[in-house]
KOLLO-278916 format. One record per residue (C-alpha): residue in one letter; residue number from 1; x, y, z. Coordinates in steps of 0.02 Angstrom, whole numbers. Layout:
KOLLO-278916
[A NUM [X Y Z]]
...
***
This chain:
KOLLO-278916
[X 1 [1243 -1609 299]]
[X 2 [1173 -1431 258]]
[X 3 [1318 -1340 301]]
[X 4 [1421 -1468 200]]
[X 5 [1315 -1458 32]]
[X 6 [1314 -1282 35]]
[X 7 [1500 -1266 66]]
[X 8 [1496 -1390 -78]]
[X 9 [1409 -1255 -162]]
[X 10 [1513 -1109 -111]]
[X 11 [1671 -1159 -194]]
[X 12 [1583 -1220 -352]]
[X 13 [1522 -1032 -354]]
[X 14 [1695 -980 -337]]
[X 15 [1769 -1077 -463]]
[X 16 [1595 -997 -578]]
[X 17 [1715 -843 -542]]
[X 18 [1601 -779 -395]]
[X 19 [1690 -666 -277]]
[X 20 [1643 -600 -103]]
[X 21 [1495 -431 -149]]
[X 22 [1439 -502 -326]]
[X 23 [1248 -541 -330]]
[X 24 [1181 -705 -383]]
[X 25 [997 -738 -428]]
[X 26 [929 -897 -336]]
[X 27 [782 -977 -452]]
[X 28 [708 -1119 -351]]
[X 29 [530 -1193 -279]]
[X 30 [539 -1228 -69]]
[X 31 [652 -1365 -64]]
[X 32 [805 -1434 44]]
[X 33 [922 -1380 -112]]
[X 34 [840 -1171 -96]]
[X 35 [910 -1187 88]]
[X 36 [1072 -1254 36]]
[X 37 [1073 -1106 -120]]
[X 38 [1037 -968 -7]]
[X 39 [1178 -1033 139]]
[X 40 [1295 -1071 1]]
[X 41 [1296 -912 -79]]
[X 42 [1334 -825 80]]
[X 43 [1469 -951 101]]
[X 44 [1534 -883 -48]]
[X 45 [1541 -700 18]]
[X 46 [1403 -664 -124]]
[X 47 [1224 -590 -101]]
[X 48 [1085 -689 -161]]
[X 49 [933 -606 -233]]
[X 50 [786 -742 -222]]
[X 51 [659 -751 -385]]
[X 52 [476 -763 -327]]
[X 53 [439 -924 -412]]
[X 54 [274 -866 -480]]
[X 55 [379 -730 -606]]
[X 56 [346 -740 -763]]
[X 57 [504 -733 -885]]
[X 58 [489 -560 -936]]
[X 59 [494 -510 -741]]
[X 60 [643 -609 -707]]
[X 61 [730 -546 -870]]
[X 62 [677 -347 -772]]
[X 63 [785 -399 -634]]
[X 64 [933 -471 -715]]
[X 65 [961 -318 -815]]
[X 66 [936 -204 -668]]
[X 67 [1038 -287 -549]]
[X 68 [1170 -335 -691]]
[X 69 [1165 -507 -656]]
[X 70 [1317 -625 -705]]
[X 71 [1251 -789 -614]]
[X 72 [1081 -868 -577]]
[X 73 [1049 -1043 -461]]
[X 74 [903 -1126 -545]]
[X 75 [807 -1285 -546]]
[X 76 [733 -1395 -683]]
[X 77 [558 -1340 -650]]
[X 78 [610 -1150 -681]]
[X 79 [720 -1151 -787]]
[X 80 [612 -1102 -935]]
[X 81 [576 -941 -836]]
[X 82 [745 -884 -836]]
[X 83 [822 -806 -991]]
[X 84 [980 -878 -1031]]
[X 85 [1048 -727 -1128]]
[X 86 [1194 -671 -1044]]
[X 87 [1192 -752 -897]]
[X 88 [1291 -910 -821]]
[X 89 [1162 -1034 -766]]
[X 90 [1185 -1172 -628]]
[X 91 [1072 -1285 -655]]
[X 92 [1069 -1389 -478]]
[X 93 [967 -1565 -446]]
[X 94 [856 -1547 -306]]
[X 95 [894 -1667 -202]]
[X 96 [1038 -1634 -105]]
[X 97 [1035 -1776 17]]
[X 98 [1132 -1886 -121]]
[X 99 [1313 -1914 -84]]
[X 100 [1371 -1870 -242]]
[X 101 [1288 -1697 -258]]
[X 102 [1424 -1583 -319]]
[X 103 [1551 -1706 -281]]
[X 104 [1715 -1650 -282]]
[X 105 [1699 -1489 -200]]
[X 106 [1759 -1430 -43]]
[X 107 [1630 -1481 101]]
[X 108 [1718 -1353 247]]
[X 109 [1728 -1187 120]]
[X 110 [1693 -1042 153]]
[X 111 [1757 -885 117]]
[X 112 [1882 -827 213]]
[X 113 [1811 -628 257]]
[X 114 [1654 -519 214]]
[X 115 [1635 -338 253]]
[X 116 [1519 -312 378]]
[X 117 [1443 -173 263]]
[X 118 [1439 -295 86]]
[X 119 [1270 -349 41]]
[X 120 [1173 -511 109]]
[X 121 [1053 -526 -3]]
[X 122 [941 -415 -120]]
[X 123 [742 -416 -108]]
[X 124 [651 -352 -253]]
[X 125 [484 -244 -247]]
[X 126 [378 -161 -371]]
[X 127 [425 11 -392]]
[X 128 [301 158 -452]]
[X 129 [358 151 -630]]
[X 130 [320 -29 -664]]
[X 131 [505 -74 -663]]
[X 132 [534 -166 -496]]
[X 133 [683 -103 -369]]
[X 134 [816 -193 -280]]
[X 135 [842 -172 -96]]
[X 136 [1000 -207 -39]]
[X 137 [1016 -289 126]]
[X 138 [1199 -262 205]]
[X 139 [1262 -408 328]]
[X 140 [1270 -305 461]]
[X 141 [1080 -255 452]]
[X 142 [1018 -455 438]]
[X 143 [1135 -499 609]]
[X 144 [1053 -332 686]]
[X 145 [884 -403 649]]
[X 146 [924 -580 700]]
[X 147 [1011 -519 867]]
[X 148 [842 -407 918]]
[X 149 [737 -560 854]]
[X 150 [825 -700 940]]
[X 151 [800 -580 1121]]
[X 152 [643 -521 1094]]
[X 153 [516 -629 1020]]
[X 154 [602 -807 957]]
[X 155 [586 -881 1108]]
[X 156 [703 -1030 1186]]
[X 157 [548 -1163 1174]]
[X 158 [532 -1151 1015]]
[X 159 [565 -1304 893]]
[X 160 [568 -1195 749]]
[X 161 [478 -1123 614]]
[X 162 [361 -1121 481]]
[X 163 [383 -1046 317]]
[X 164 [229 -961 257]]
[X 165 [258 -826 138]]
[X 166 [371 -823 -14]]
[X 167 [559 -850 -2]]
[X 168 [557 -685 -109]]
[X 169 [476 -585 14]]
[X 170 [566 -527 174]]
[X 171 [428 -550 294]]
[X 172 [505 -740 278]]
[X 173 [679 -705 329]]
[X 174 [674 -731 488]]
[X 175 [588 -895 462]]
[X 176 [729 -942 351]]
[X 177 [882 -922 483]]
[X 178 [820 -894 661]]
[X 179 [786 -1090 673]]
[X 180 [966 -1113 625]]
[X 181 [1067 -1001 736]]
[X 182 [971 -1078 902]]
[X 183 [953 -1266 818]]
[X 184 [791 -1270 771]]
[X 185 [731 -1319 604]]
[X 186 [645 -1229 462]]
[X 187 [475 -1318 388]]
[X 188 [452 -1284 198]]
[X 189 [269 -1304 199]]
[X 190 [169 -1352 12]]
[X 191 [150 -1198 -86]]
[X 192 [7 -1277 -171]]
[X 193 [-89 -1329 -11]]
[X 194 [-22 -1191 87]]
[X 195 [-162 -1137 203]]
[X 196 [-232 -1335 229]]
[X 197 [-46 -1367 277]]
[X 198 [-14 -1213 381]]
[X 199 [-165 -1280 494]]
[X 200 [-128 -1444 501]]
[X 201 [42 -1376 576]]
[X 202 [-10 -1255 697]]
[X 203 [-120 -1389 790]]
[X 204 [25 -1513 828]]
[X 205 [37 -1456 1020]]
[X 206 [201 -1542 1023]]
[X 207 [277 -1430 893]]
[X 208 [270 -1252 940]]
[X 209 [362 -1141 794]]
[X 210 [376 -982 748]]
[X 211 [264 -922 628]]
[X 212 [267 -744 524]]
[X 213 [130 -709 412]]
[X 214 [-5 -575 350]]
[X 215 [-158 -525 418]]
[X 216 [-243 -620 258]]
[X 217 [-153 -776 305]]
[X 218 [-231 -769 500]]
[X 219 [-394 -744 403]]
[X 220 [-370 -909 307]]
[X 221 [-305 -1009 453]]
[X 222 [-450 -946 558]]
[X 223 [-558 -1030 427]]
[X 224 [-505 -1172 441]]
[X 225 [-481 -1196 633]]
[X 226 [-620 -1283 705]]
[X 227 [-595 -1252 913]]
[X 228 [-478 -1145 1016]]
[X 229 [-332 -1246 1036]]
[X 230 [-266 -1224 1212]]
[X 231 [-74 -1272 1261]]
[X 232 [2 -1222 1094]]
[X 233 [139 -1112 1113]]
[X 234 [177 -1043 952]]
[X 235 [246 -864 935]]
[X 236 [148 -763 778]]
[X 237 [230 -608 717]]
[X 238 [92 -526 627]]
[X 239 [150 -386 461]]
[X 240 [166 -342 275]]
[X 241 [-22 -269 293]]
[X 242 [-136 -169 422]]
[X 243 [-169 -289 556]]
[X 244 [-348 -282 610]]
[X 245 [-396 -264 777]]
[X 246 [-549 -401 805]]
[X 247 [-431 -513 691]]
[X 248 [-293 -501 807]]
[X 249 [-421 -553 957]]
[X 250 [-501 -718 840]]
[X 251 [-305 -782 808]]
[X 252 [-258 -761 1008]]
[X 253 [-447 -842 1045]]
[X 254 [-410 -968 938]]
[X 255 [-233 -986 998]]
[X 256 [-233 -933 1197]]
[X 257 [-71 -997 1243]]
[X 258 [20 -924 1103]]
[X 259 [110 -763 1079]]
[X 260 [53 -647 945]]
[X 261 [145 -489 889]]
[X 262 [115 -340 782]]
[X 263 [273 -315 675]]
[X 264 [285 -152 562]]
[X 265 [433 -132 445]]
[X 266 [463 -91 267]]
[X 267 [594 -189 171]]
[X 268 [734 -43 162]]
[X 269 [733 -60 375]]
[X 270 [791 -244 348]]
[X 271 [607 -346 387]]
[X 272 [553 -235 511]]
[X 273 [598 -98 653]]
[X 274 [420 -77 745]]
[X 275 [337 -201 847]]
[X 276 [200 -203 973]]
[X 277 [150 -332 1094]]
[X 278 [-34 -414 1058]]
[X 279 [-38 -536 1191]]
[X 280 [35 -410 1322]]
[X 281 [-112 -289 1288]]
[X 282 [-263 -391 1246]]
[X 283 [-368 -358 1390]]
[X 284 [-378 -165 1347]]
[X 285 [-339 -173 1149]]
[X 286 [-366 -7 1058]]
[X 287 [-495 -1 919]]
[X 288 [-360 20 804]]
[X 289 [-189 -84 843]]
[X 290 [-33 0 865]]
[X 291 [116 -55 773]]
[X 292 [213 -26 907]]
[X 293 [380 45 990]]
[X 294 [545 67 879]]
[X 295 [665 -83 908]]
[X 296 [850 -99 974]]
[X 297 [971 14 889]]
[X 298 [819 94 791]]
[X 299 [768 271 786]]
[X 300 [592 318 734]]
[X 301 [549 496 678]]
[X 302 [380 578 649]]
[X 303 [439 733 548]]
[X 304 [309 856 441]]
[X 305 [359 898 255]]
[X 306 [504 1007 302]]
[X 307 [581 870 396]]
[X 308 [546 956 559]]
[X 309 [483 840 722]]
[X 310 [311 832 773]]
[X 311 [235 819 959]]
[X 312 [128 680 992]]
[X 313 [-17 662 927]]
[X 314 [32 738 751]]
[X 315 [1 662 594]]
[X 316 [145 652 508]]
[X 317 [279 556 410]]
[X 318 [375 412 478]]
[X 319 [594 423 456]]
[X 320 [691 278 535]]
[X 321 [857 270 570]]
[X 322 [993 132 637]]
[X 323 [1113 -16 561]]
[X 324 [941 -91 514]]
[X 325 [939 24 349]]
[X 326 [983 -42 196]]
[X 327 [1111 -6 103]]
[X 328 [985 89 -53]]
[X 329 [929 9 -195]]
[X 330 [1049 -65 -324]]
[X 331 [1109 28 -467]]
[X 332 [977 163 -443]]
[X 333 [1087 303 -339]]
[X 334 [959 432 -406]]
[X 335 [813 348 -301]]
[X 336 [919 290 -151]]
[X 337 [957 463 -132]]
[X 338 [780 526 -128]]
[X 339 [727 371 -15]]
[X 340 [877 388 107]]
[X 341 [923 553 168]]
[X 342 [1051 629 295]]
[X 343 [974 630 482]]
[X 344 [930 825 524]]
[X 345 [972 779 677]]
[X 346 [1126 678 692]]
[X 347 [1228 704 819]]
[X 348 [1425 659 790]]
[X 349 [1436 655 978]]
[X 350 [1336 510 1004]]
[X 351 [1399 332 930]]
[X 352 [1215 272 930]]
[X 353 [1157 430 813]]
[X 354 [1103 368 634]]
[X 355 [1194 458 484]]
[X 356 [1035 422 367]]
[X 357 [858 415 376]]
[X 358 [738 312 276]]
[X 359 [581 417 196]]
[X 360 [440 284 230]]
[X 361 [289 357 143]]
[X 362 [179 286 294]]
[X 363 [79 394 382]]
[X 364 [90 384 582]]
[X 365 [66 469 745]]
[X 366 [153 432 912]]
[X 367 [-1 420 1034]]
[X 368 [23 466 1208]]
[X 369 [72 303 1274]]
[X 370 [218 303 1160]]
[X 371 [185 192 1032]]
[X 372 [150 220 864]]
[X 373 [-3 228 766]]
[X 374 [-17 182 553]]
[X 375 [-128 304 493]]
[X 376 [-115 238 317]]
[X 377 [12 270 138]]
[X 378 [68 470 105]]
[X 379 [-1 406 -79]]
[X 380 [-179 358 -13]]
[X 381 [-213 517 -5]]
[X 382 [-322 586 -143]]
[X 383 [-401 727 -189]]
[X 384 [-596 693 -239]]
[X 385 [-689 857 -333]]
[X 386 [-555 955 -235]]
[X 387 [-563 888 -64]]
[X 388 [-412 823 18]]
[X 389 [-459 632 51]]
[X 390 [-379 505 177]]
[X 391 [-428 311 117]]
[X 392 [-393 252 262]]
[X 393 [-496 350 386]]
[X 394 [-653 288 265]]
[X 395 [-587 87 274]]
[X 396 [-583 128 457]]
[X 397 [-742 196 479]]
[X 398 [-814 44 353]]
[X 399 [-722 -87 465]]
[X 400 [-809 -21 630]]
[X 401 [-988 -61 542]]
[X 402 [-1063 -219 584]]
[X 403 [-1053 -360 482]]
[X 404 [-899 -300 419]]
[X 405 [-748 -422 404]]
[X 406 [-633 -328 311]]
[X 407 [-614 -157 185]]
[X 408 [-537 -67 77]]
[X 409 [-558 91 -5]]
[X 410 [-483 131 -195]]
[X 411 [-483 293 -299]]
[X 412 [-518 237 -482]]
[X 413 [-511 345 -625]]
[X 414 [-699 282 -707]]
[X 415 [-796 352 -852]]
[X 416 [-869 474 -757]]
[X 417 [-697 537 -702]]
[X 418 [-631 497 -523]]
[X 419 [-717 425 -418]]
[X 420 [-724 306 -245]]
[X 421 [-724 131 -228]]
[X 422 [-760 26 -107]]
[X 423 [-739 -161 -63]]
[X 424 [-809 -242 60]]
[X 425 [-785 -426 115]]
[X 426 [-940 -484 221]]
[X 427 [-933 -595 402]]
[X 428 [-1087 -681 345]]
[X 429 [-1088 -690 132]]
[X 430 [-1273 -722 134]]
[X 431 [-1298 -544 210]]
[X 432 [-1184 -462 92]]
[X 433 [-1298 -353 -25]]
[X 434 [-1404 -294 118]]
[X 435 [-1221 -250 192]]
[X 436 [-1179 -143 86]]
[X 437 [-1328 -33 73]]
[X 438 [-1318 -11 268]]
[X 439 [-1108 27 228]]
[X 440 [-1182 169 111]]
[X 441 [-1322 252 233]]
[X 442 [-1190 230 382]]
[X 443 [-1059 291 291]]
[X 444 [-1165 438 225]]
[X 445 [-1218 485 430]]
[X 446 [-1033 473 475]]
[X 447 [-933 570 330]]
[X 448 [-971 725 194]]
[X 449 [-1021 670 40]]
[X 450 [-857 660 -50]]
[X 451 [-785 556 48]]
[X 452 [-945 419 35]]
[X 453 [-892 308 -107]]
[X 454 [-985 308 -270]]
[X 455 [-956 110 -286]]
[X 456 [-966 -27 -166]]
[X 457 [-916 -184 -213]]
[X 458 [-935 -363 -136]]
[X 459 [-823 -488 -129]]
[X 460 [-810 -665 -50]]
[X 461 [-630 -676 -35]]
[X 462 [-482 -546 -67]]
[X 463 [-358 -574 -231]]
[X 464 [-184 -588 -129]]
[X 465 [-19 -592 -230]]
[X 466 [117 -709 -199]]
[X 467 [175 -637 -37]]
[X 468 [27 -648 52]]
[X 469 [-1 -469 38]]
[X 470 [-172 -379 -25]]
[X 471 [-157 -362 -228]]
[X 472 [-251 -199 -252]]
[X 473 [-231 -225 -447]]
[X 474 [-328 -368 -460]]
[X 475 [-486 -285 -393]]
[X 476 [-618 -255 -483]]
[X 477 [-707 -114 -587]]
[X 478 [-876 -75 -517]]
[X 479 [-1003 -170 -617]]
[X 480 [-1119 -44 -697]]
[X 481 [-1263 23 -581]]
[X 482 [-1443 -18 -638]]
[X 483 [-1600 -23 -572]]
[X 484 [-1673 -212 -512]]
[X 485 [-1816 -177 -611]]
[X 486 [-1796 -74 -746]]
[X 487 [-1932 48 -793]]
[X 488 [-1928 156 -962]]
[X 489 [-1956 322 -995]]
[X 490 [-2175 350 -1012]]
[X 491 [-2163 552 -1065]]
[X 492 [-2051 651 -1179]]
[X 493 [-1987 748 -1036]]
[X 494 [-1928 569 -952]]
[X 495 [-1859 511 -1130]]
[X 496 [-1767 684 -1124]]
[X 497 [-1686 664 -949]]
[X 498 [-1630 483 -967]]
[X 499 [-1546 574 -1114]]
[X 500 [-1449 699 -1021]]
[X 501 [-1430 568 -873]]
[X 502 [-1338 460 -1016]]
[X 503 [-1238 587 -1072]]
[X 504 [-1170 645 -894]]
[X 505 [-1150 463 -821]]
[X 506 [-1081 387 -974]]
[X 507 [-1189 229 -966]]
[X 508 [-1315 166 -1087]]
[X 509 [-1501 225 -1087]]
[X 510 [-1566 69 -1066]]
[X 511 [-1458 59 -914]]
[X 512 [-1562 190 -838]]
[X 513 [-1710 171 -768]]
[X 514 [-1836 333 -715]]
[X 515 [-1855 280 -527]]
[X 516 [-1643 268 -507]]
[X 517 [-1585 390 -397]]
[X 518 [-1462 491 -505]]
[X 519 [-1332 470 -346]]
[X 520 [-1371 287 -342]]
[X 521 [-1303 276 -511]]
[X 522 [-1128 369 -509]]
[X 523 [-1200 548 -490]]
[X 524 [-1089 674 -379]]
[X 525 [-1067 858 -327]]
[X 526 [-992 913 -480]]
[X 527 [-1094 800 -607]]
[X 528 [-1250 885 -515]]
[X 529 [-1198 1062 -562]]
[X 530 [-1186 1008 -768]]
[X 531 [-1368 907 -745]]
[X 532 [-1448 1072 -669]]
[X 533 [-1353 1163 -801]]
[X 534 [-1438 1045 -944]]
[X 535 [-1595 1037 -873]]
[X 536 [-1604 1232 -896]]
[X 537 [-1549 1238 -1051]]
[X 538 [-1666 1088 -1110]]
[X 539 [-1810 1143 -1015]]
[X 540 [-1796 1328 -969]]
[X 541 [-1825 1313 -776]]
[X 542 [-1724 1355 -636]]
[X 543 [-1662 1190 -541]]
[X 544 [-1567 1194 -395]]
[X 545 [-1465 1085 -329]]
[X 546 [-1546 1055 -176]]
[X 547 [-1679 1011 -289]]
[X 548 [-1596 895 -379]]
[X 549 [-1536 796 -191]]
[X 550 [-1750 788 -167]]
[X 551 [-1812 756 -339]]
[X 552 [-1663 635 -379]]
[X 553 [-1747 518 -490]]
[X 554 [-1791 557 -674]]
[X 555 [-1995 534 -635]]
[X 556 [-1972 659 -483]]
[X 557 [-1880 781 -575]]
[X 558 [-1992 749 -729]]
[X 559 [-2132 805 -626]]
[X 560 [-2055 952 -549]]
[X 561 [-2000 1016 -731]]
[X 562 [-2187 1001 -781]]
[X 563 [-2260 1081 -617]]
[X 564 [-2119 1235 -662]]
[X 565 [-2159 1235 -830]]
[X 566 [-2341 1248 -790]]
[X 567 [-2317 1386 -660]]
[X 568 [-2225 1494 -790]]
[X 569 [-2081 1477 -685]]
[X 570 [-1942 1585 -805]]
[X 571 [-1768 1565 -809]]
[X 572 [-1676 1690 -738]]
[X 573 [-1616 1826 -838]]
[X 574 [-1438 1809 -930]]
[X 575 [-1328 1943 -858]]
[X 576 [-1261 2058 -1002]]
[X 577 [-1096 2135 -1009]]
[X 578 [-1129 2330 -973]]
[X 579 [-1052 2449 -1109]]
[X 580 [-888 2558 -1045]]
[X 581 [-918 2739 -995]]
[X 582 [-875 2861 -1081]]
[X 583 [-739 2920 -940]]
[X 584 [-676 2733 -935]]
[X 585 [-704 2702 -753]]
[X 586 [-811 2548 -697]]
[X 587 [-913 2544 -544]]
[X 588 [-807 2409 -417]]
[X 589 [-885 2259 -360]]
[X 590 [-928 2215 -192]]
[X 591 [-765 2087 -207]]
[X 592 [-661 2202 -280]]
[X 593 [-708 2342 -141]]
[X 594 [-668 2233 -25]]
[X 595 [-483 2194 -82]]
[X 596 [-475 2381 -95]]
[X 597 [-525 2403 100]]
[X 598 [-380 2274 157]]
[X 599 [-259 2380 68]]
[X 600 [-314 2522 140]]
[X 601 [-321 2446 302]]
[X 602 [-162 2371 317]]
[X 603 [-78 2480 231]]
[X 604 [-24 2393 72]]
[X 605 [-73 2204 99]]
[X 606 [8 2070 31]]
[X 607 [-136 1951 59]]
[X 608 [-176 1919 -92]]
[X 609 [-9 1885 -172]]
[X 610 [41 1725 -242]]
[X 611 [243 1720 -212]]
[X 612 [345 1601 -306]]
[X 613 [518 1556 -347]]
[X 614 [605 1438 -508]]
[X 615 [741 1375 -504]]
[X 616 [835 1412 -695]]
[X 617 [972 1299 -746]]
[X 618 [1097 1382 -874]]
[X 619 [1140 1549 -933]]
[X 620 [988 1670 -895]]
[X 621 [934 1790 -1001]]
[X 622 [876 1941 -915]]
[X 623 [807 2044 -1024]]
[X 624 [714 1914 -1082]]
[X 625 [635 1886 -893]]
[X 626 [591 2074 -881]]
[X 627 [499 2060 -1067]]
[X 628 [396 1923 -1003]]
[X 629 [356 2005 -822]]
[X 630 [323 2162 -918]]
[X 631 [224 2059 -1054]]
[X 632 [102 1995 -887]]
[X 633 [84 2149 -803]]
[X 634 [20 2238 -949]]
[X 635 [-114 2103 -969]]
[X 636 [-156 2121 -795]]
***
């Protein structure tokens, strides 16, 4: 009967005027009719790109325009979220078990050829400019997923599976058609009640399924389960999200008789092209879980930023390669250009060689067994007060604490400029704000200052968006740091500092109290240099900085000003410029007698030099270029 409604639907697509490569946008809640949409647009030859059902109206309208959509599949309960403007609309009732659903169409169509290389479907994702990006998935890449998947981790007991994340999310295509190439069959489970109904599901011994979620979906499951449940032989493929190590070894606890993979795999490399084997490897589990070994037909690169191959071991980024690459990213050549390059190292010779690589972003290093290790997003790393900063090595160190479920570490751009955040989700809530004073003083034994977060912030469950997936936006600001018992200002000199503390810290001087540690409240480095600064200009003593780390409350450094002051501790002398001689020649520095000596050493040094080269589009104007140089070196 599915086959037959969504021939049904098929030809009533074709007579829309759909032909074999046009997109359609599928608009529908989990229901018996979104299976029949999805099957019955690639009846049609089309591509379907599914709508998250949670988009708002303005989000849908984004990918309309970009993919130039002509036709959208939508249901009664959605349709007010779809503009109408320019589009054909098929409105479809939902249930498609009624004999007279789309009557009169043709219940054996199906088109008659598709290209192995036209598009399947299209999955959108957020892109870095707010407007969100089509990937295009070719049918050749889905059916060189599906074959790998079928082999190597859908196993022949299997009933079927569950669907857990979003329809809009690719992590869920496998769910979606595995079942139905073996006979199995694909449970829609309540949106609404989704992690109640997912558990409920995964203890029916009887039923073993495949089910492929996020590490924040184990975490709610594993709150729910009461006792291991021994005997249930589901298979769980694990992605979309670092998959932590001790919550890998609860859900196979929980689960003993059930296989449990790690599964990496961005959505231009068709669901995923990395997996590693949990269950295989539990007895001697790193600290840190792999994500595994490249998969059939799939070549995995770690190259360094001039695309050069790096020995294992390196940090570097990861390029992957094979029929599992999509196609790019519709009607944005500019960005599938930058995203998918030509392979350095194809080899014409070799049928298996990949033509293109796709630029992940991720961060990895093949360890010496041969698998690979996630060391975290190219664009988590930040520079902090000039230091190069990886967020992932400090939620790594934070997750190895005790008492630490889960972490994450943000850069936020704050009042008192950039600074680190981080959020920490407790095992036992009650212990939470003595957690994260022990997550400071750790973190402070373990790493340099800068990269010890100014902020850390509880929280007693993560904000997740619609796939399952972390939603980093939705964290919070740090509240405003503040004394538990505030104490004001008792001398002038005190009523003077919570000034200047004010000033530098941008928080209110009631907010302040004189026994906060400046460093407790947002101080840093840099902020410390300004406060010594101001404190000699206020006070006229010398403060030092090391000072300022022992005396860093405003009573302590009250009294230190006062024991200065009383000492007749004076300033140091302002250095004056020195008038020319008469000849014009000025004694050299110690620095600049030292650049002289590596001249003279080496014989004419370039050291020092700064090379550079632009690149000038149009006509150049040369004498323009040696005005300018000319300009510079007479400055100079």
């Amino acid at each position: 009967q599915l086959n037959a409604q969504a021939a049904k639907l098929a030809d009533c697509l074709q007579e829309q005027g759909v032909e074999p490569g046009d997109l359609v946008g599928v608009c529908m809640p989990r229901s018996a009719c979104l299976m029949v949409s999805l099957l019955g647009v690639l009846k049609a030859g089309a591509a379907y790109i599914p709508f998250e059902p949670s988009n708002t109206k303005a989000r849908n309208q984004q990918i309309i325009a970009d993919a130039a959509l002509e036709w959208v599949i939508v249901s009664d309960a959605l349709a007010a979220r779809v503009p109408d403007a320019g589009v054909d609309l098929l409105l479809l009732e939902q249930d498609v078990t009624d004999a007279n659903w789309l009557s009169g169409y043709d219940a054996d169509f199906c088109a008659e050829s598709v290209a192995h290389d036209s598009p399947a479907y299209v999955i959108y994702t957020s892109g870095s400019t707010g407007t969100p990006k089509g990937v295009e998935i070719s049918h050749r890449a889905l059916m060189d997923y599906l074959n790998f998947a079928l082999k190597d981790y859908y196993a022949a007991h299997l009933k079927g599976s569950l669907l857990v994340t979003s329809h809009g999310f690719d992590i869920g295509v496998p769910s979606l058609y595995l079942p139905l190439l073996s006979g199995g069959s694909v449970a829609l489970l309540d949106n609404q009640e989704l992690l109640p109904a997912l558990s409920k599901a995964l203890n029916e011994a009887d039923e073993p399924r495949l089910v492929r979620m996020t590490p924040h979906h184990v975490e709610g499951v594993l709150a729910l389960q009461e006792k291991p449940l021994a005997g249930v032989q589901h298979v769980f493929v694990i992605g979309g999200e670092r998959f932590e190590r001790d919550v890998a070894l609860a859900l196979q606890t929980q689960f003993p008789d059930s296989q449990l993979f790690n599964h990496y795999g961005p959505s231009e490399a068709t669901v995923g092209c990395v997996m590693y084997d949990i269950s295989a490897n539990q007895a001697d589990l790193p600290a840190q879980l792999p994500i595994g070994r490249a998969m059939d037909n799939t070549y995995a690169y770690v190259l360094d930023p001039q695309l050069n191959a790096l020995p294992q071991g390196a940090r570097g980024e990861l390029f992957v390669g094979g029929p599992c690459l999509a196609s790019g990213y519709v009607n944005n050549p500019t960005l599938s250009a930058e995203r998918f390059i030509d392979n350095p190292f194809y080899d014409p010779s070799d049928a298996t060689s990949p033509a293109r690589l796709y630029r992940t972003g991720d961060q990895v290093r093949y360890q010496n067994s041969g698998e690979l290790m996630f060391l975290g997003r190219i664009d988590e790393q930040v520079k902090i007060r000039g230091f190069r900063v990886e967020l992932g090595d400090i939620s790594s160190q934070l997750q190895q604490i005790a008492g630490v479920e889960s972490a994450e570490v943000l850069c936020k751009r704050l009042a008192t400029g950039t600074e680190l955040v981080a959020y920490i989700k407790a095992e036992d809530p009650a212990q939470l704000d003595a957690l994260l004073n022990d997550c400071e003083r750790l973190l402070g034994e373990q790493l340099p200052a800068y990269m010890v977060p100014s902020h850390f912030v509880g929280l007693d469950s993560w904000p997740l968006t619609a796939n399952g997936k972390l939603d980093k936006k939705a964290l919070p600001d740090p509240q405003e740091k503040a004394a538990a018992q505030h104490v004001a200002p008792r001398t002038a000199t005190e009523q003077q500092l919570v000034e200047l503390w004010s000033s530098l810290l941008k928080l209110a001087p009631c907010q302040i109290s004189v026994d906060s540690s400046f460093f407790k409240l947002g101080g840093h480095s840099l902020l410390s240099v300004r406060l010594v600064a101001a404190i000699k200009q206020a006070f006229g003593v010398e403060f030092s900085i090391s000072e300022l780390f022992e005396h860093a409350s405003i009573a302590s450094q009250g009294q230190q000003i006062a024991a200065k002051q009383a000492q007749g501790t004076q300033v140091a002398e302002r250095i004056t410029a020195q008038a020319r001689p008469a000849d014009g020649r000025m004694v050299a520095s110690f620095a600049q007698q030292r650049l002289w000596f590596i001249d003279r050493l080496q014989g004419g040094s370039a050291q020092y030099n700064m090379p550079a080269a632009f690149e000038v589009s149009g006509a150049l104007d040369l004498n323009a270029v040696e005005a300018a140089l000319s300009t510079i070196i007479a400055r100079h």
